[in-house]
C-alpha positions in Angstrom: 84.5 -88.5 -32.0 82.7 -87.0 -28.8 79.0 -88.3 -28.8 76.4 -88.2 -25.8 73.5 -89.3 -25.0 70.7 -88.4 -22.0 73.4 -86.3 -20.9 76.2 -89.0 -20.5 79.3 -87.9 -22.5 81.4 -91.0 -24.0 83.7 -91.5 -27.1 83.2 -93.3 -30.6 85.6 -95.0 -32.2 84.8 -95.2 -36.0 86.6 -96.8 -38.4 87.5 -95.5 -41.5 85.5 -95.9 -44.7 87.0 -96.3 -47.8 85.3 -95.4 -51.2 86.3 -98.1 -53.9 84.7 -96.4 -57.2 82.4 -94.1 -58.9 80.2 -95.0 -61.3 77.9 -92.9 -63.4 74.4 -94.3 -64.0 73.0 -91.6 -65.8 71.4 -87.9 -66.3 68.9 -85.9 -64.8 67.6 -82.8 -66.2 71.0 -82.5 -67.4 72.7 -83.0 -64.1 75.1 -86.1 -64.3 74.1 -88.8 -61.7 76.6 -90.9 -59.9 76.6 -93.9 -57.4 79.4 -94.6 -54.9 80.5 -97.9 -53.7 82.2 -97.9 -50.5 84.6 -100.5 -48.5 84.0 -101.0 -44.9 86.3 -102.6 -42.7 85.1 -104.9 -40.3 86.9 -105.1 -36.9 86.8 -107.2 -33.9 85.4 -105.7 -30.8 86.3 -108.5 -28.4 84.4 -107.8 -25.1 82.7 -104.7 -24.0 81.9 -103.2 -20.6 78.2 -102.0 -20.6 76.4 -100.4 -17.8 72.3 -100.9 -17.2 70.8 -99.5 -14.5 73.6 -98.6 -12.6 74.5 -102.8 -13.0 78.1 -103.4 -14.6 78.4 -106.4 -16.8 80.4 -108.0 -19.8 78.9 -108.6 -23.5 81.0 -110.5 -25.9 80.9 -108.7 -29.4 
């Protein structure tokens, strides 16, 4: 996914979320109502390149 921000242009990686069940916790005014549980994964990142200020540095994740 293509994102920016203040103009600078960089790239998301997002995992995937998975949706485990449904369950239905009731009605209102006649419309059925219905909560979602969802799975998500949880990844290591490892060590990221940031830039602040135009100063490069490393930031364990």
């Amino acid at each position: 996914m293509k994102l920016s921000y203040r103009g600078h242009a960089y790239e998301a990686h997002l995992l995937p979320v998975e949706e485990q069940e449904v369950e239905e916790i009731g009605t209102y005014r006649g419309a059925r109502l219905t909560r979602k549980k969802f799975r998500i994964p949880h990844s290591e990142h490892g060590k990221v390149e940031l830039t602040y200020r135009g100063a490069k540095y490393s930031h364990d994740i």
